[in-house]
Structures are given as C-alpha cells and as structure tokens.
C-alpha positions as CSV (number, residue, x, y, z in Angstrom):
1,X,48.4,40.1,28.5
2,X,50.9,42.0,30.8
3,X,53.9,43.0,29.3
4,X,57.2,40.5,30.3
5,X,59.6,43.4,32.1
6,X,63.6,42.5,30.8
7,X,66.2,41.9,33.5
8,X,68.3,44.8,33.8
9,X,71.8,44.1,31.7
10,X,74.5,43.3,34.3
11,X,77.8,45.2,34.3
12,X,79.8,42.2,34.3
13,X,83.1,44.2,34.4
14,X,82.2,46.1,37.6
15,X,81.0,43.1,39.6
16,X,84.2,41.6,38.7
17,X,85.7,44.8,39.6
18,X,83.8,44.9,42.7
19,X,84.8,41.5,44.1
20,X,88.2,41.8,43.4
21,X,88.3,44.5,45.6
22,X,86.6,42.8,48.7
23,X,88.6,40.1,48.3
24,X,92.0,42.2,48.0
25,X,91.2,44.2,51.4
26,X,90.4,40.6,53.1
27,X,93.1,38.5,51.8
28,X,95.6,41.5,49.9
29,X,96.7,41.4,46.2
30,X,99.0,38.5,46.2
31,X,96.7,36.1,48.7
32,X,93.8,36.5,46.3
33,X,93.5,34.1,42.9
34,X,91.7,34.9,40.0
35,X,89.2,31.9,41.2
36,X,87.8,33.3,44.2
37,X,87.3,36.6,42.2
38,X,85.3,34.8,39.4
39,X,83.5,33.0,42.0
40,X,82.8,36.0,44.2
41,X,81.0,37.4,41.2
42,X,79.1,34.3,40.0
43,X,81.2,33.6,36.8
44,X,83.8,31.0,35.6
45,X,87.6,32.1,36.1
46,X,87.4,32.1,31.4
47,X,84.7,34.5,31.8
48,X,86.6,36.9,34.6
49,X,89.4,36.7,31.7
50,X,87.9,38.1,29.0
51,X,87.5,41.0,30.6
52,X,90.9,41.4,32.1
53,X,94.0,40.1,30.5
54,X,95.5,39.2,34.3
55,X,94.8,39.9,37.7
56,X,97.0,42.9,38.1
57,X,95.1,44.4,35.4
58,X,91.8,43.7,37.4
59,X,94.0,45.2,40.1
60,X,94.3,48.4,38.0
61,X,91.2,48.5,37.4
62,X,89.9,48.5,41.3
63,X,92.7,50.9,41.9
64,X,91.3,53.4,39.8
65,X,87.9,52.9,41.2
66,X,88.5,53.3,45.1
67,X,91.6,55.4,45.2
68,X,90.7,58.1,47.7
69,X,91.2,60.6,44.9
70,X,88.5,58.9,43.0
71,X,85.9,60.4,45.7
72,X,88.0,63.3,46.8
73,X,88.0,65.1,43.7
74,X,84.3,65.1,42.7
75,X,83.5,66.0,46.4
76,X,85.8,69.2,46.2
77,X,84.5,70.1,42.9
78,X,81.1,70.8,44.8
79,X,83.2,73.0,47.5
80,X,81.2,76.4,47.7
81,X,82.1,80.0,49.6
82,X,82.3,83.0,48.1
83,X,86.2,83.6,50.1
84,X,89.2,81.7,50.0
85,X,88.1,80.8,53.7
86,X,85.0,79.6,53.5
87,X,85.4,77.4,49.8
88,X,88.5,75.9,51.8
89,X,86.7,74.9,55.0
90,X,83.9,73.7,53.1
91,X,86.0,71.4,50.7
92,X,87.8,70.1,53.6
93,X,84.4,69.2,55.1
94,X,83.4,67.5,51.8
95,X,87.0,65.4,51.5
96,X,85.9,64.1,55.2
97,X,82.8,63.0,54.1
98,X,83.9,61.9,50.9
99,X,86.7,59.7,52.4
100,X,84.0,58.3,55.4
101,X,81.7,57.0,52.0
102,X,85.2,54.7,51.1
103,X,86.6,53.3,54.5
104,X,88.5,50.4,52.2
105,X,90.5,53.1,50.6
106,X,93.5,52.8,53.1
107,X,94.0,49.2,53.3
108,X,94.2,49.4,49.4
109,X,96.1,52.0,49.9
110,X,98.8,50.1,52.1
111,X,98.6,47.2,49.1
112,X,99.7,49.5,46.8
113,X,102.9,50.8,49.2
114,X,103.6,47.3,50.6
115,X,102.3,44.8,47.6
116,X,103.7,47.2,44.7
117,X,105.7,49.6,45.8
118,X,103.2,52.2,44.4
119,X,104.5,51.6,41.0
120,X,101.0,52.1,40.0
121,X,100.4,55.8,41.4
122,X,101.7,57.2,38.5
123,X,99.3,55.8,35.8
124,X,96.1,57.7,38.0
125,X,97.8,61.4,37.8
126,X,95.9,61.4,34.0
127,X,93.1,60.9,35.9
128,X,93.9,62.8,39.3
129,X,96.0,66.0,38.0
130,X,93.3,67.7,35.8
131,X,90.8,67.8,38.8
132,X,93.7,69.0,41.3
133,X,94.5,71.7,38.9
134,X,91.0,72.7,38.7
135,X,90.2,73.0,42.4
136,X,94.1,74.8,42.8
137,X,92.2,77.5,40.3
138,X,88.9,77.6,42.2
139,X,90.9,78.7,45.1
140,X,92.3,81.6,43.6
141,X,89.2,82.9,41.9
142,X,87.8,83.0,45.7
143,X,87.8,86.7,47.6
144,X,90.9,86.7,49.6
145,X,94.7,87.0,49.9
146,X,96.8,84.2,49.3
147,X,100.3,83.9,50.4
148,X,102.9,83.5,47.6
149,X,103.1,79.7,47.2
150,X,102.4,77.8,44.3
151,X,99.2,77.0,43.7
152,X,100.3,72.9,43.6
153,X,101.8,73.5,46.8
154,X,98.4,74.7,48.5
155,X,96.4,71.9,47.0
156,X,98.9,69.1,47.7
157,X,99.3,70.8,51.7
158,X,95.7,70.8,51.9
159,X,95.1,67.4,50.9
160,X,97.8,66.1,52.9
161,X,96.8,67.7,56.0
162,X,93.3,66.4,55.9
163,X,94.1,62.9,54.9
164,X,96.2,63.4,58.2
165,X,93.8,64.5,60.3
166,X,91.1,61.0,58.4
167,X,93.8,58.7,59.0
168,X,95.0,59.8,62.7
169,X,91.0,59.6,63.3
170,X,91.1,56.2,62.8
171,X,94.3,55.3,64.4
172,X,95.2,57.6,66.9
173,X,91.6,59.6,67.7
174,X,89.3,56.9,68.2
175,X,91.4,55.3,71.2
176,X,92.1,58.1,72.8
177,X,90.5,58.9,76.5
178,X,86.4,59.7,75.7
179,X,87.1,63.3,77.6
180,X,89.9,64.1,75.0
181,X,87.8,62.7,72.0
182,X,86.9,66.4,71.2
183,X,85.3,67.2,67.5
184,X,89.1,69.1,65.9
185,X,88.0,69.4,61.9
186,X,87.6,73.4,62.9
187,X,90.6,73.4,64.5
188,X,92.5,72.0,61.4
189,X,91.1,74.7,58.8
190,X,92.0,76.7,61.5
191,X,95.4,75.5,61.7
192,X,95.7,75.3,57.6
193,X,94.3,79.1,57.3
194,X,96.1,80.5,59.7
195,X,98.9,78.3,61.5
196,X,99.6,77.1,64.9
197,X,101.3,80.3,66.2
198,X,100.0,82.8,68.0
199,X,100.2,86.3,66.8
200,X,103.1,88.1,68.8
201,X,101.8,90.9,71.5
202,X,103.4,93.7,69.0
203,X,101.5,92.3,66.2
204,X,98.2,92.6,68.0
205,X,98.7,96.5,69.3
C-alpha cells in the first residue's frame, strides 16, 4: 500500500501577511478591514486575530516584509569587485534588480508617508542599520581612494541616488519620447563615482 504523502503545514501568519498587503496597495491601510484580509486568506476574521493583536500590527508586519530595504540589503550583501568602483557599480546594479523583484514597495511606501506619517520608519532601523553598516565597511575594504566623508554619508548618498534614478524610471523615464528612452544606470555610477562636472582644461594638461 502506497504511502499517504502529508499536506505541507501552511504558514498561516504569512498568508495573512501576504493578503494584507495586496489588499493595502489596492484599497491603502485605512480602506482595508480586517474582514477582507481574513477572507483574502481563506480564514475567519477570530482566526486572522490570533495572530495579530490589530490591523496596524498586521500592518507592521507587511511593512517589515516589503520595505525596499528588506530586498535591498540582502541584494548588496552579494555586491562583488575587487575596487571601490567596480563593488559600487555592481551593488547599484543588484539594488535595480532587487527593487524591479518588489514593484509594490512604493505604493506602500506612500501609505507609510501619507497614512502614518512614517511613524513606523523608525521601528525597521534594528533591522535596516546593521546591514547598512556592513555594506558602508565593504566599501572601504575595496582597492581605491575614498574622499573624506563619512562612511553613513556614502551609503545613505548611494542609496538615495539610485532609488532616484528606480522611482524617476517609473514616473518620469517611461513617458518620455522612445528616442530619449536611452539605458542611463552607467551614467548614474558614473555620475555617483565621479560627478557631473567636467574636469577643467588645466586639470587635464
């Protein structure tokens, strides 16, 4: 007689999890009940409960998951190059990809800014600073010459600049004439390596 296989245990927590955060990008935070979060995920609303206290706690919860940082970090922990130049322009290529894998990420981020006036950004820096500070090192150890800034000034001007150049991608890029839809991640290492001015004639004698 052939063995009975067992149904794999389901991680009732993260389909909770996971609903909530389909329905918060359709509907937003306060437009979204516990009910249709429950129901989403194929569970009464007691059930949903006993695994978060409330719904900002499920909101929490989803936060942690999808912020960008969640899938930024890991990606730039992969970064490789043996100089400073080439471990940057790979990590910036990795936060690109990293942040195409999570296109939710800035419609939760705009709950977060308009919904909560990101009084929650501060509860994921136990999560998010450790990694930052590890990648701000991994720079250094690279061959290379760094200018005299602070290594958290480096990491948070790299990481703003490239969510700049994801989010103007969506809203600005994409619309833009096809002939002027040109492929610019190069020319934003560039521009974070080495700035947007040219070297003066006397510079280059």
């Amino acid at each position: 007689m052939a063995e009975k296989k067992h149904a794999k245990p389901r991680n009732t927590r993260a389909a909770i999890t996971q609903a909530a955060f389909k329905l918060f990008l359709k509907h937003g935070f306060h437009g979204t009940s516990m009910r249709q979060i429950a129901s989403k995920a194929g569970l009464t609303v007691a059930a949903a409960y006993n695994h978060f206290k409330n719904k900002e706690e499920l909101y929490k919860a989803v936060l942690l998951a999808h912020h960008p940082y969640a899938h930024v970090l890991p990606a730039l922990a992969k970064a490789e190059g043996e100089t400073i130049e080439e471990f940057l322009a790979g990590g910036a290529r990795m936060m690109i990809e990293a942040l195409d894998r999570e296109p939710g990420f800035l419609k939760l981020m705009f709950i977060e800014i308009v919904e909560f006036n990101s009084k929650h950004i501060p509860g994921l820096f136990t999560e998010v600073v450790p990694q930052l500070l590890a990648f701000a090192q991994s720079i250094s150890r690279r061959k290379g010459r760094l200018r005299p800034f602070p290594l958290p000034v480096l990491v948070r001007s790299f990481s703003g600049l490239f969510f700049s150049y994801y989010i103007t991608e969506l809203l600005i890029w994409k619309y833009l004439p096809p002939a002027m839809q040109t492929e610019c991640l190069d020319d934003f290492v560039d521009i974070y390596l080495h700035g947007v001015l040219a070297p003066s004639p006397a510079a280059t004698e």
